[in-house]
PDBQT receptor file of N, H, CA, C and O in Angstrom, charges set to zero:
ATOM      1  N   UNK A   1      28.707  61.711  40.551  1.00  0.00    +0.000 N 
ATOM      2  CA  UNK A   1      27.940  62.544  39.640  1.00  0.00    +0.000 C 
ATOM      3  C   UNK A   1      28.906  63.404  38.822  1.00  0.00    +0.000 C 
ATOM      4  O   UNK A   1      29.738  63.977  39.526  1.00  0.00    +0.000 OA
ATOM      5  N   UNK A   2      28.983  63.592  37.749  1.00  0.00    +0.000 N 
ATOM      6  H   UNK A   2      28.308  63.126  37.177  1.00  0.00    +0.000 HD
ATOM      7  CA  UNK A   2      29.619  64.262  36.589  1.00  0.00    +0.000 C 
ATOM      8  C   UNK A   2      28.956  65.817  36.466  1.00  0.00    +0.000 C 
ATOM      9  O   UNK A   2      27.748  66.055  36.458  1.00  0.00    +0.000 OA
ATOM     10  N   UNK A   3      29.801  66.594  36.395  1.00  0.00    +0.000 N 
ATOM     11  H   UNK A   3      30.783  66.401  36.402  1.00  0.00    +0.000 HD
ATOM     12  CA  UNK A   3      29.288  67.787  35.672  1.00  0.00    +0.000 C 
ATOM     13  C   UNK A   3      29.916  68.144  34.579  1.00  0.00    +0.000 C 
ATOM     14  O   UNK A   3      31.004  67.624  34.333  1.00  0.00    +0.000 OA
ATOM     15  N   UNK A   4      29.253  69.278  33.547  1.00  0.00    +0.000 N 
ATOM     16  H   UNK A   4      28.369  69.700  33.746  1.00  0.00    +0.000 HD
ATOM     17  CA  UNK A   4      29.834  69.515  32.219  1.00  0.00    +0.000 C 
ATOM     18  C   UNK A   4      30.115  71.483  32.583  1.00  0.00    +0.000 C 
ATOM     19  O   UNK A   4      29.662  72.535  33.034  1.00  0.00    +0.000 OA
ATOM     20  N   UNK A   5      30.884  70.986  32.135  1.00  0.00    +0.000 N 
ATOM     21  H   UNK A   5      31.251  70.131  31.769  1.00  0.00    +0.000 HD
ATOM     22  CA  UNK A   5      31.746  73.049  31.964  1.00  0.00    +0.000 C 
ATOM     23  C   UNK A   5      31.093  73.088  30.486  1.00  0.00    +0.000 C 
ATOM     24  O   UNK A   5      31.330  72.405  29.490  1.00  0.00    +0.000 OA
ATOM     25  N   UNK A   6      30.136  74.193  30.729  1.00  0.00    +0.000 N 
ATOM     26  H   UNK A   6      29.943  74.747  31.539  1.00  0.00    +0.000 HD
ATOM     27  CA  UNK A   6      29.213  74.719  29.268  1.00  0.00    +0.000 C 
ATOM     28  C   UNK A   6      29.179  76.218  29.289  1.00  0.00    +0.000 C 
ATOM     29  O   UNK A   6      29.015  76.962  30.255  1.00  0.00    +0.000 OA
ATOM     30  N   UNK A   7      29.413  76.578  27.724  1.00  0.00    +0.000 N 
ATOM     31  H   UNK A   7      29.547  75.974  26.939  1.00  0.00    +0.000 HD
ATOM     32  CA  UNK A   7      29.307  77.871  27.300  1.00  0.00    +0.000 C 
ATOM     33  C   UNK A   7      27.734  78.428  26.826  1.00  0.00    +0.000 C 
ATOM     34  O   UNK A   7      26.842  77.845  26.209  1.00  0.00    +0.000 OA
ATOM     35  N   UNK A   8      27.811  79.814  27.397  1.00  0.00    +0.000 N 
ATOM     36  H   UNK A   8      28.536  80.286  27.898  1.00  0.00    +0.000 HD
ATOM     37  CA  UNK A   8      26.461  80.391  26.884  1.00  0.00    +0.000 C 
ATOM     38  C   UNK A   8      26.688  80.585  25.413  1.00  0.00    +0.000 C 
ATOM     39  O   UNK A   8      27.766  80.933  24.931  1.00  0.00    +0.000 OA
ATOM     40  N   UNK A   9      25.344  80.277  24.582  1.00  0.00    +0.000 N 
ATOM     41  H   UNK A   9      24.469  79.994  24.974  1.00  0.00    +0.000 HD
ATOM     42  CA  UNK A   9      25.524  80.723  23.391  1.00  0.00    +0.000 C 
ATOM     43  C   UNK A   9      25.154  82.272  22.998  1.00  0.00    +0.000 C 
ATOM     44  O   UNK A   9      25.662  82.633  21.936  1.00  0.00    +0.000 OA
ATOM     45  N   UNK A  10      24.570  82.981  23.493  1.00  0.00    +0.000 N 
ATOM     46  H   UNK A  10      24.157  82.688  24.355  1.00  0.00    +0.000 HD
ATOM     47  CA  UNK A  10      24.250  83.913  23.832  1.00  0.00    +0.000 C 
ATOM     48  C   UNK A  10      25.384  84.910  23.985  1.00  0.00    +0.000 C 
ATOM     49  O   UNK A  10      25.883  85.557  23.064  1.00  0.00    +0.000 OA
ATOM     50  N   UNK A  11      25.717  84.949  25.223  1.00  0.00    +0.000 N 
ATOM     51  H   UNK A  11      25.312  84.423  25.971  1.00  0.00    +0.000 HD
ATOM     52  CA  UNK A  11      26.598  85.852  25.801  1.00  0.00    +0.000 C 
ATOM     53  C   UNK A  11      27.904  85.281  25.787  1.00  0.00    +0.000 C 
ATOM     54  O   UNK A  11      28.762  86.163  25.786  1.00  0.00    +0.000 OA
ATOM     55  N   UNK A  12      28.335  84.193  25.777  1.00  0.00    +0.000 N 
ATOM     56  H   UNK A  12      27.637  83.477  25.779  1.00  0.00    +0.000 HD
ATOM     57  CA  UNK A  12      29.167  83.531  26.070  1.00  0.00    +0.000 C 
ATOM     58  C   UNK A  12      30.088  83.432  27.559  1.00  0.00    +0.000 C 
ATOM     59  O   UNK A  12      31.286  83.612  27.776  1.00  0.00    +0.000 OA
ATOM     60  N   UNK A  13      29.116  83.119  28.319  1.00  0.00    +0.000 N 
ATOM     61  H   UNK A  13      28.143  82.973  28.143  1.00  0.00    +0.000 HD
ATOM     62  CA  UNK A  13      29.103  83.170  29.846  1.00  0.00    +0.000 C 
ATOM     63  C   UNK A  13      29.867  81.579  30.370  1.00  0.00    +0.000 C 
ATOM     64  O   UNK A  13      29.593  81.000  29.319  1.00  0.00    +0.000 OA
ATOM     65  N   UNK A  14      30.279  80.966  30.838  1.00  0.00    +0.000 N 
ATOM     66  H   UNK A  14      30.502  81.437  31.692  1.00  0.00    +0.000 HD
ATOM     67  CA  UNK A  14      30.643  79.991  30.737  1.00  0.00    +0.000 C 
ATOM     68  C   UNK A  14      30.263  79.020  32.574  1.00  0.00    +0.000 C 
ATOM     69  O   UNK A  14      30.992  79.461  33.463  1.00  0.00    +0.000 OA
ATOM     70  N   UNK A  15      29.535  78.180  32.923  1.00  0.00    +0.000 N 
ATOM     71  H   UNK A  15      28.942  77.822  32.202  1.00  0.00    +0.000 HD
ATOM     72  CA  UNK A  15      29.049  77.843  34.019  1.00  0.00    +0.000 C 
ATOM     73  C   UNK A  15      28.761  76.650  34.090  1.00  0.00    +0.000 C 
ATOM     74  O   UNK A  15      28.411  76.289  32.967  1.00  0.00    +0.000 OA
ATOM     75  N   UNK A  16      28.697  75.519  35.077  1.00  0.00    +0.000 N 
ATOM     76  H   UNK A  16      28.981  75.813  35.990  1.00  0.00    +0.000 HD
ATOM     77  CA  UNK A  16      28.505  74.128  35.169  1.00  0.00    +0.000 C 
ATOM     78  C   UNK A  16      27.685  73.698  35.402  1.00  0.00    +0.000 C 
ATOM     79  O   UNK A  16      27.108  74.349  36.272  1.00  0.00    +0.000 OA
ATOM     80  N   UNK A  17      26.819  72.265  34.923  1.00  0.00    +0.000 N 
ATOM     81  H   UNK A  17      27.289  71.736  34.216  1.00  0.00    +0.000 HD
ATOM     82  CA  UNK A  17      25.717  71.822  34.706  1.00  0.00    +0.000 C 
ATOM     83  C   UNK A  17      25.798  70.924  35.488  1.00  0.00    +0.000 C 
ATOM     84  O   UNK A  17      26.814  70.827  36.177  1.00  0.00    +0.000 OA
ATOM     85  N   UNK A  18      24.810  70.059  35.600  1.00  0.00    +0.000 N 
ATOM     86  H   UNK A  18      23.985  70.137  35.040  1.00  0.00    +0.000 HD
ATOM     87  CA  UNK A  18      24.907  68.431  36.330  1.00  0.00    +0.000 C 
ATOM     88  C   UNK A  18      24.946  67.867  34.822  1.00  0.00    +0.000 C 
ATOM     89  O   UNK A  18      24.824  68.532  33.793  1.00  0.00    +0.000 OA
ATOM     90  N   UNK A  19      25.137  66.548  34.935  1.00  0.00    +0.000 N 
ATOM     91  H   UNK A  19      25.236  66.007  35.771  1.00  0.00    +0.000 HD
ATOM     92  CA  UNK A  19      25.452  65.824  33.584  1.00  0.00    +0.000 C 
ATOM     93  C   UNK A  19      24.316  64.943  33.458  1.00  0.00    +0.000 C 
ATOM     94  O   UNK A  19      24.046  64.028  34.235  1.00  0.00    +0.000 OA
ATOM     95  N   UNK A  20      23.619  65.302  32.353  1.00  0.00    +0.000 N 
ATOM     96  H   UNK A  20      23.838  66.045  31.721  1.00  0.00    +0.000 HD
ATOM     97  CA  UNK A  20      22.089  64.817  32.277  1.00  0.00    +0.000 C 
ATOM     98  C   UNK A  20      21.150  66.004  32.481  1.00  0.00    +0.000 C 
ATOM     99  O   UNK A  20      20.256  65.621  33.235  1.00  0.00    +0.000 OA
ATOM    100  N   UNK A  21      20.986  67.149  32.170  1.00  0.00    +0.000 N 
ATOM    101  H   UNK A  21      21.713  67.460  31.557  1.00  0.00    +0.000 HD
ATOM    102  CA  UNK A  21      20.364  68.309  32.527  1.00  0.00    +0.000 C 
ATOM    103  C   UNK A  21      19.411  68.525  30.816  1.00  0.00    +0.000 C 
ATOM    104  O   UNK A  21      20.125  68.756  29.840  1.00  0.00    +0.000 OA
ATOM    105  N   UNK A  22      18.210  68.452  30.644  1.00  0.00    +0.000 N 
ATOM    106  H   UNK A  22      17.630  68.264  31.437  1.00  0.00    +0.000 HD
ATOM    107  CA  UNK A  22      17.894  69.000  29.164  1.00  0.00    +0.000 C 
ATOM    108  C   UNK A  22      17.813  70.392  28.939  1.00  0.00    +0.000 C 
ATOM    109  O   UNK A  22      17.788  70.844  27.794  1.00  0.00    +0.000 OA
ATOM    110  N   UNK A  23      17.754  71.381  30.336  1.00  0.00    +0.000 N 
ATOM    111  H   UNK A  23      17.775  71.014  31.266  1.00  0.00    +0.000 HD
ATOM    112  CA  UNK A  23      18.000  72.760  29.636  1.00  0.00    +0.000 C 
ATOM    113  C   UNK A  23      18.430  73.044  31.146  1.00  0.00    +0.000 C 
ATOM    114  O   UNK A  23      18.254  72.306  32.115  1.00  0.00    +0.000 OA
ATOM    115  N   UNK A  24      19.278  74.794  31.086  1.00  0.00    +0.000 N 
ATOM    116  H   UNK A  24      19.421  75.394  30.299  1.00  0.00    +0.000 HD
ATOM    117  CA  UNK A  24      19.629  75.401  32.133  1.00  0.00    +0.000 C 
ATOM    118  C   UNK A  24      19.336  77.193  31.415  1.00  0.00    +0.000 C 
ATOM    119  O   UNK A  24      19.108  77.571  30.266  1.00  0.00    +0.000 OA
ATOM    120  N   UNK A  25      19.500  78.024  32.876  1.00  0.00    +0.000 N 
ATOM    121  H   UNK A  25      19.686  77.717  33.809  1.00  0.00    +0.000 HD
ATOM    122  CA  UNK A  25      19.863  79.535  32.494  1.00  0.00    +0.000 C 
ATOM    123  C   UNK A  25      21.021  79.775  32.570  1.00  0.00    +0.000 C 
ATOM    124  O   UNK A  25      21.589  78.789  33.041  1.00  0.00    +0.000 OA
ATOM    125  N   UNK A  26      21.643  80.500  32.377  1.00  0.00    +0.000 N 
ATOM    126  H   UNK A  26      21.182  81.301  31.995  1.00  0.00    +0.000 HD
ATOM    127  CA  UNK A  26      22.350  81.172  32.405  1.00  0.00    +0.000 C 
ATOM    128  C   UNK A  26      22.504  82.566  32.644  1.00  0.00    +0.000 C 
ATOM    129  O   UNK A  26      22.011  83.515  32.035  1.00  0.00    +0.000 OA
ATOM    130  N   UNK A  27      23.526  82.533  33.962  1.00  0.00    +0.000 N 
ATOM    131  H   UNK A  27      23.927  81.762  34.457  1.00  0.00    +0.000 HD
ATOM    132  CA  UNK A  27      23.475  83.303  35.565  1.00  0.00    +0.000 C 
ATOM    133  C   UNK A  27      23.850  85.073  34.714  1.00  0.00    +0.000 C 
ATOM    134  O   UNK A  27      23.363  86.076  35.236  1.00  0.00    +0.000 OA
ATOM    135  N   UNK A  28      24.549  85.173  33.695  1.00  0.00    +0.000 N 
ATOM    136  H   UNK A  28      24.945  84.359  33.271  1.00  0.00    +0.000 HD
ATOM    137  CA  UNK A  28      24.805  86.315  32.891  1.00  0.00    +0.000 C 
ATOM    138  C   UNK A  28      23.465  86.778  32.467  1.00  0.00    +0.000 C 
ATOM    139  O   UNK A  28      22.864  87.603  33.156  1.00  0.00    +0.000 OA
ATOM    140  N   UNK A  29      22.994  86.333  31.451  1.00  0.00    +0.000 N 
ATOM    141  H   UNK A  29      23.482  85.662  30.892  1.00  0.00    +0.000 HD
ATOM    142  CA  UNK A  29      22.356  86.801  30.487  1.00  0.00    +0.000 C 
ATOM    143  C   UNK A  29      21.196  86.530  30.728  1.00  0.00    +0.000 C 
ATOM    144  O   UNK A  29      20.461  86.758  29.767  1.00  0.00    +0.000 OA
ATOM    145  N   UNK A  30      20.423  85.917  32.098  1.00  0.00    +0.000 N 
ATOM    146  H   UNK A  30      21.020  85.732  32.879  1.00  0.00    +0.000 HD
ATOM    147  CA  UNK A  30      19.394  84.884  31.933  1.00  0.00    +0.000 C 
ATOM    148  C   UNK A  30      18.510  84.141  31.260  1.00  0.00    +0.000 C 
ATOM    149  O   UNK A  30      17.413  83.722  31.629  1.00  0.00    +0.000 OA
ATOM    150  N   UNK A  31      19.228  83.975  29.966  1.00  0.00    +0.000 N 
ATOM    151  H   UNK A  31      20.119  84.315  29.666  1.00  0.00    +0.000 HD
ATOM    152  CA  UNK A  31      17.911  83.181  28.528  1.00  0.00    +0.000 C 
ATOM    153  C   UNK A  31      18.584  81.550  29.352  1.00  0.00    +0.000 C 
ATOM    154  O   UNK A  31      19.687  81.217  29.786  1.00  0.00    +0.000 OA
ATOM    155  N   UNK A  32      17.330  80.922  29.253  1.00  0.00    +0.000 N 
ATOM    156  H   UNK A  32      16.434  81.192  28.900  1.00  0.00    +0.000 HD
ATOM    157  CA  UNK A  32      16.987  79.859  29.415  1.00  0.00    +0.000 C 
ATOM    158  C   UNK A  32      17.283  79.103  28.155  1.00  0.00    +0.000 C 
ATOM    159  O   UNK A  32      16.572  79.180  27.153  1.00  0.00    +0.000 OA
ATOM    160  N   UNK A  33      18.612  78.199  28.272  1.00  0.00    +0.000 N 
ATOM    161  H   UNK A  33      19.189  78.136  29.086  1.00  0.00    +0.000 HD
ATOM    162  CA  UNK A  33      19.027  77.250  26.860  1.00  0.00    +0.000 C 
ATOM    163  C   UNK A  33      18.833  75.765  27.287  1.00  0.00    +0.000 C 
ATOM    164  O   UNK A  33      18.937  75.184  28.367  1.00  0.00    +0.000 OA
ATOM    165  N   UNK A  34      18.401  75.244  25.599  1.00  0.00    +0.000 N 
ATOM    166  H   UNK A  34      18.316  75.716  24.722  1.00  0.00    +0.000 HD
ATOM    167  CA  UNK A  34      18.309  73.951  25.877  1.00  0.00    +0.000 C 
ATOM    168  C   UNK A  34      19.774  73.461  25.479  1.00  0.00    +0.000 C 
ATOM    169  O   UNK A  34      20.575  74.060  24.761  1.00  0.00    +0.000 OA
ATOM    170  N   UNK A  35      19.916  72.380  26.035  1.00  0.00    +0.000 N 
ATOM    171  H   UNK A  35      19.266  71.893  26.618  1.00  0.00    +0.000 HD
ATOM    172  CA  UNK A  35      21.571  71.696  26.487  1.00  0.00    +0.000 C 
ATOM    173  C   UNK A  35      21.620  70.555  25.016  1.00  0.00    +0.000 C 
ATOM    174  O   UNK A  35      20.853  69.781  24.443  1.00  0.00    +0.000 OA
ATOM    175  N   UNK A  36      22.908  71.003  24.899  1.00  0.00    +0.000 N 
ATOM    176  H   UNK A  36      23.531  71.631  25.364  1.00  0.00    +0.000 HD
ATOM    177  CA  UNK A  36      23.713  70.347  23.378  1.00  0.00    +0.000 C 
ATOM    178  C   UNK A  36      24.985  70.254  23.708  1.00  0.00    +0.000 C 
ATOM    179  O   UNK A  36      25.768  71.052  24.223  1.00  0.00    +0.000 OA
ATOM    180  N   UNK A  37      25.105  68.900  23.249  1.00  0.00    +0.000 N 
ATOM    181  H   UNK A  37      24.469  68.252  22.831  1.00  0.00    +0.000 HD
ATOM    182  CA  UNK A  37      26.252  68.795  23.522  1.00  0.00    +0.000 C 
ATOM    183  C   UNK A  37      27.779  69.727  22.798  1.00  0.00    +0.000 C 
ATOM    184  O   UNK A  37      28.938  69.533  23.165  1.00  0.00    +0.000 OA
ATOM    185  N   UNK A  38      27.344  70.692  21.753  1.00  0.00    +0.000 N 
ATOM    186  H   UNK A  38      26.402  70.850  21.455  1.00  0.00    +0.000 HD
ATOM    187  CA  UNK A  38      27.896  71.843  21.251  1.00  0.00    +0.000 C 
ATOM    188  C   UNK A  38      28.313  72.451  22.173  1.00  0.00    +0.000 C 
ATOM    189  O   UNK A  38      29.432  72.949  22.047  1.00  0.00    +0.000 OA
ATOM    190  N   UNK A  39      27.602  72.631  23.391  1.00  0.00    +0.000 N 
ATOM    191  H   UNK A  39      26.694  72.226  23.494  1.00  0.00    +0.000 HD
ATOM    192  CA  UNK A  39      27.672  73.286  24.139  1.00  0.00    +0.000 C 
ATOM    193  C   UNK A  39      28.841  73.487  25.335  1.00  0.00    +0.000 C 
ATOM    194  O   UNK A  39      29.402  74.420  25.910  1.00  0.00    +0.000 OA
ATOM    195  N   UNK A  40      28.852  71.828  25.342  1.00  0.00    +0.000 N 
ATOM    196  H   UNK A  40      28.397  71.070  24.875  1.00  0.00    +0.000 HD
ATOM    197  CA  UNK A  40      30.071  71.507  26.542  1.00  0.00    +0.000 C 
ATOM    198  C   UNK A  40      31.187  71.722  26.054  1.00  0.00    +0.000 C 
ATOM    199  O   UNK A  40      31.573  71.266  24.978  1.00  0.00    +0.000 OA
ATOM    200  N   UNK A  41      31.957  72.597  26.961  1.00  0.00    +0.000 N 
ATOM    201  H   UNK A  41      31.643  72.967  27.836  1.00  0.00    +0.000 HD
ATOM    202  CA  UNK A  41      33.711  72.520  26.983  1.00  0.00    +0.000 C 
ATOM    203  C   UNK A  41      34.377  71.457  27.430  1.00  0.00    +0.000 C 
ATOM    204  O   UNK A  41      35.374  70.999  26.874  1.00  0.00    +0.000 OA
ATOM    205  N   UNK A  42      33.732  70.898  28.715  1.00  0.00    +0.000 N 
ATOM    206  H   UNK A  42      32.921  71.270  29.168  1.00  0.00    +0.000 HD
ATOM    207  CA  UNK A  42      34.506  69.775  29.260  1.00  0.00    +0.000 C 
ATOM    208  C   UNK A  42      34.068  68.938  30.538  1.00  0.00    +0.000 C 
ATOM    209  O   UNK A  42      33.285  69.549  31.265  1.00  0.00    +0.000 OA
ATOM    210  N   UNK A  43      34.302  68.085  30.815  1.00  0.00    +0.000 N 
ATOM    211  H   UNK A  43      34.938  67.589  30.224  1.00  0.00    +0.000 HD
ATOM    212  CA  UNK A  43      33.990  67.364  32.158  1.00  0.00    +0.000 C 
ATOM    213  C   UNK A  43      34.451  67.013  32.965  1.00  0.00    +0.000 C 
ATOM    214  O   UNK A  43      35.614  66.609  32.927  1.00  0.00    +0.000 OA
ATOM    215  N   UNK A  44      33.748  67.024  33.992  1.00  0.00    +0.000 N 
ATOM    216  H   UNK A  44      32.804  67.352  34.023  1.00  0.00    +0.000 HD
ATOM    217  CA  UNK A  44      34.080  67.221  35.511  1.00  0.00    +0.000 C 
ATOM    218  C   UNK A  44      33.760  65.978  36.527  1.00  0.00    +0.000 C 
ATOM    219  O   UNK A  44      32.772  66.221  37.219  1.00  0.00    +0.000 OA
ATOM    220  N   UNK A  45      34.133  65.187  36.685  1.00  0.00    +0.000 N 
ATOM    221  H   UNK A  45      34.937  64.990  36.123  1.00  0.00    +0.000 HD
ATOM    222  CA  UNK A  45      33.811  64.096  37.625  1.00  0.00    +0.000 C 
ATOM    223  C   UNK A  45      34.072  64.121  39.050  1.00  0.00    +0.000 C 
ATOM    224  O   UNK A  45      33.682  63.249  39.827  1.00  0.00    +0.000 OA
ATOM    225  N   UNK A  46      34.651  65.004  39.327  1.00  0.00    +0.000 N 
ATOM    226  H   UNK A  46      34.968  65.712  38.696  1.00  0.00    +0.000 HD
ATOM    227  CA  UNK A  46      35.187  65.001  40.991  1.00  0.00    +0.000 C 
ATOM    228  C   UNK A  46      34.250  67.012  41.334  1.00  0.00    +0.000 C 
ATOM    229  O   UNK A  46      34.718  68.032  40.828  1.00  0.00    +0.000 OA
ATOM    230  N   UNK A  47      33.277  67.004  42.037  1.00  0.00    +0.000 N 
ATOM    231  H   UNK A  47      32.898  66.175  42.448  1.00  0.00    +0.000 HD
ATOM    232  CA  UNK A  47      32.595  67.816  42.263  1.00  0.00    +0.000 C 
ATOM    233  C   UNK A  47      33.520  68.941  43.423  1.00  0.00    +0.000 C 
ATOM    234  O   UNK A  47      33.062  70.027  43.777  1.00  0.00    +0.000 OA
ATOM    235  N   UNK A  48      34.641  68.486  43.799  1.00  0.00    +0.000 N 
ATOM    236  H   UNK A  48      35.013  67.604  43.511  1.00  0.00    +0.000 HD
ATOM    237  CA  UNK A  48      35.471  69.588  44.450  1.00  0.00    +0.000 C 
ATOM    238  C   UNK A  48      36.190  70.320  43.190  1.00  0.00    +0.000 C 
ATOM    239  O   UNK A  48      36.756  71.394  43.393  1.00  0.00    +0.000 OA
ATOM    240  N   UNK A  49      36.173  69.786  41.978  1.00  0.00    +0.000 N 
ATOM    241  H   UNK A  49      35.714  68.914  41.813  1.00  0.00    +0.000 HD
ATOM    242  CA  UNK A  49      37.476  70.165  41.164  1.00  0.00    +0.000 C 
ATOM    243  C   UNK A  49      36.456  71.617  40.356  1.00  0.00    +0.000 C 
ATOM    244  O   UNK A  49      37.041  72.680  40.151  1.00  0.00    +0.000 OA
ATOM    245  N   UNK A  50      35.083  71.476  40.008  1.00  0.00    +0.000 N 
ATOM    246  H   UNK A  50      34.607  70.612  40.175  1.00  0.00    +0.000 HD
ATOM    247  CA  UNK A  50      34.023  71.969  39.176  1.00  0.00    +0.000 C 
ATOM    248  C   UNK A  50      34.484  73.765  39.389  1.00  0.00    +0.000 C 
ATOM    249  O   UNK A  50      34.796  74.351  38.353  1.00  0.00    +0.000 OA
ATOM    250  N   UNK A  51      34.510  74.567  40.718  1.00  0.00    +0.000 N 
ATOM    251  H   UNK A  51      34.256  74.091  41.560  1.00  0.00    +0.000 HD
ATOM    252  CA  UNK A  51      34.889  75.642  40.283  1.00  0.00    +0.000 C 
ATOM    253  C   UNK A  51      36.117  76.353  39.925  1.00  0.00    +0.000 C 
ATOM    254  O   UNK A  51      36.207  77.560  39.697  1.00  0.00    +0.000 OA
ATOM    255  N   UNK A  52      37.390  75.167  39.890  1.00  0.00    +0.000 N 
ATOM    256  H   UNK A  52      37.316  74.187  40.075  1.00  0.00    +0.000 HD
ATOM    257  CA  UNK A  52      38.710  75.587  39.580  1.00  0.00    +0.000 C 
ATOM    258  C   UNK A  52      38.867  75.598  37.995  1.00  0.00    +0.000 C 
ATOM    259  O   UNK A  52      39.582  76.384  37.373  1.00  0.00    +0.000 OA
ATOM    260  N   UNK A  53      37.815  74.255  37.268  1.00  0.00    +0.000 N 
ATOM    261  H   UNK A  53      37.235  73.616  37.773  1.00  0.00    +0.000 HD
ATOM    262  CA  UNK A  53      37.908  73.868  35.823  1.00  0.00    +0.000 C 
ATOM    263  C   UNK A  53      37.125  75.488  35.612  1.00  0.00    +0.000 C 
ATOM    264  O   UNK A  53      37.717  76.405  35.043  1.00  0.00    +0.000 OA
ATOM    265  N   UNK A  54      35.735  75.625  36.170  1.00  0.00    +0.000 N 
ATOM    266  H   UNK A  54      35.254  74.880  36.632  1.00  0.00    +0.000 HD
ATOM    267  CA  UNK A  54      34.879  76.986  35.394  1.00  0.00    +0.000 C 
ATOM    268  C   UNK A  54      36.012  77.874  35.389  1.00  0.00    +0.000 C 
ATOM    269  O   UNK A  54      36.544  78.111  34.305  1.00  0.00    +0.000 OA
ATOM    270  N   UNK A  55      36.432  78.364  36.371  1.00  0.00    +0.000 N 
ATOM    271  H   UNK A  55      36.001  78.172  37.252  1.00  0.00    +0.000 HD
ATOM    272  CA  UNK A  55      37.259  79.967  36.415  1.00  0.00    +0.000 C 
ATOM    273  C   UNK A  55      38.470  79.917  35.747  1.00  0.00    +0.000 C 
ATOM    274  O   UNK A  55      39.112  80.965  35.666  1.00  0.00    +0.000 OA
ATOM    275  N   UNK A  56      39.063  78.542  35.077  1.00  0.00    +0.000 N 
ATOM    276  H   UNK A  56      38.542  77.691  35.143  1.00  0.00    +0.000 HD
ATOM    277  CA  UNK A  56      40.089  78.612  34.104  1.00  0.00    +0.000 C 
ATOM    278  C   UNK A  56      39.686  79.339  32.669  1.00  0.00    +0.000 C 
ATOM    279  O   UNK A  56      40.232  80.225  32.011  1.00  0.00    +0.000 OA
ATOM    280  N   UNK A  57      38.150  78.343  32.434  1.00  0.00    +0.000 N 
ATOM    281  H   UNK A  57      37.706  77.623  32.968  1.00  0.00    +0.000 HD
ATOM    282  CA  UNK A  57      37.512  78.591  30.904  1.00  0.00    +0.000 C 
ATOM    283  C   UNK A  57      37.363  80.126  30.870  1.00  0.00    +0.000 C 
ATOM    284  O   UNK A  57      37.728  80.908  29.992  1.00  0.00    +0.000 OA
ATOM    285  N   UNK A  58      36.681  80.386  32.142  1.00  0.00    +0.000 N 
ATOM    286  H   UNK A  58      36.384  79.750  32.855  1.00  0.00    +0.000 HD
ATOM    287  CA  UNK A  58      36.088  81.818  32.232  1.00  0.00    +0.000 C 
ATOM    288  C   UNK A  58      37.623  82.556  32.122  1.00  0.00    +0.000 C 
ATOM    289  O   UNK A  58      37.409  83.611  31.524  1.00  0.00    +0.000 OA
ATOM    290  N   UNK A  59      38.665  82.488  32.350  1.00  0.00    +0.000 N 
ATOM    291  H   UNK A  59      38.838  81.632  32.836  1.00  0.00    +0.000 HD
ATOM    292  CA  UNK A  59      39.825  83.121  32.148  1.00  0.00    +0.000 C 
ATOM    293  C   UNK A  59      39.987  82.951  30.335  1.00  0.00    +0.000 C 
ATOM    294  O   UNK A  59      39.982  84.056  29.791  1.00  0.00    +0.000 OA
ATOM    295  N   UNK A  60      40.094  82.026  29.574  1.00  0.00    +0.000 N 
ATOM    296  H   UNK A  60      40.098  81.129  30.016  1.00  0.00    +0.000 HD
ATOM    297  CA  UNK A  60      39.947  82.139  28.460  1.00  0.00    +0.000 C 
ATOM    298  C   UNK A  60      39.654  82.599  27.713  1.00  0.00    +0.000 C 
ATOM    299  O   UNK A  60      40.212  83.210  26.802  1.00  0.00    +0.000 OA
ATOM    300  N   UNK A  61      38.045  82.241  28.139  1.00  0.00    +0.000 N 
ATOM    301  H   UNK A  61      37.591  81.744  28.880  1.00  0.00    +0.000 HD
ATOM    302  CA  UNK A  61      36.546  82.741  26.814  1.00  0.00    +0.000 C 
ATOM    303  C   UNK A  61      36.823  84.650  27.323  1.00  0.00    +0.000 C 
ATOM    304  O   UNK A  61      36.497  85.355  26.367  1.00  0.00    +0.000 OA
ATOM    305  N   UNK A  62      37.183  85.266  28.208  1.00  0.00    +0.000 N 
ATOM    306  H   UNK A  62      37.448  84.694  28.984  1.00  0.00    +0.000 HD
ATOM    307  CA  UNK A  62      37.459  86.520  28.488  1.00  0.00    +0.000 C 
ATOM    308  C   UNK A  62      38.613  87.244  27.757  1.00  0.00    +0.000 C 
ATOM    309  O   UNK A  62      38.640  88.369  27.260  1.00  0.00    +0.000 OA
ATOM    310  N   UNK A  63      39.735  86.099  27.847  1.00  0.00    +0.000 N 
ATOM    311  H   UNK A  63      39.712  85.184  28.251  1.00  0.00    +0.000 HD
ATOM    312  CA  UNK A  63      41.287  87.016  27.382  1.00  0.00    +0.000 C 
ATOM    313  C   UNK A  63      40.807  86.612  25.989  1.00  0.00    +0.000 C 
ATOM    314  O   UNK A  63      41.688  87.201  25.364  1.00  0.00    +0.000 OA
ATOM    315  N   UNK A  64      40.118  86.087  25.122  1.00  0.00    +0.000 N 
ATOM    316  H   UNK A  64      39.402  85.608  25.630  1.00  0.00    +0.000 HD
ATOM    317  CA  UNK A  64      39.699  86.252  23.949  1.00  0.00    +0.000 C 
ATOM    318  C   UNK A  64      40.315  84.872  23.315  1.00  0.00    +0.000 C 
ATOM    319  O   UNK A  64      40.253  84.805  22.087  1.00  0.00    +0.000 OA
ATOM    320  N   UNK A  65      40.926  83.719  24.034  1.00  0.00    +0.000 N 
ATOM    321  H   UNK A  65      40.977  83.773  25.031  1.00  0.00    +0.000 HD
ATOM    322  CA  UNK A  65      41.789  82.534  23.762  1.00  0.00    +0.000 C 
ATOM    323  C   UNK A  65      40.483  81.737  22.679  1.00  0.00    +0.000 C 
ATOM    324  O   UNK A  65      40.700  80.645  22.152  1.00  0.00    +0.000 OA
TER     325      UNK A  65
């Protein structure tokens, strides 16, 4: 199973989906978004790797990269 590293549009919160999802919340801001592929940063195929890829982005989208 694949997951996608996706940004809030909103807040810009950044958190992982299953791959195939048509909408999720988001754990920040809680607005309920529908899923675009705009949305995804990146993918994840190995489900041990999913919270090392989030807390990189989330290091990013924070230091302002």
């Amino acid at each position: 199973m694949s997951y996608l590293v996706v940004k809030c549009p909103y807040c810009g919160d950044v958190r992982a989906v299953r791959a195939g999802v048509k909408s999720f919340q988001c754990f920040n801001c809680g607005k309920r978004i529908v899923f675009s592929l705009g949305l995804v940063l990146y993918k994840v195929d190995d489900k041990r790797l999913v919270p090392y890829v989030v807390m990189k982005f989330k290091e990013k989208v924070f230091k302002g990269c």
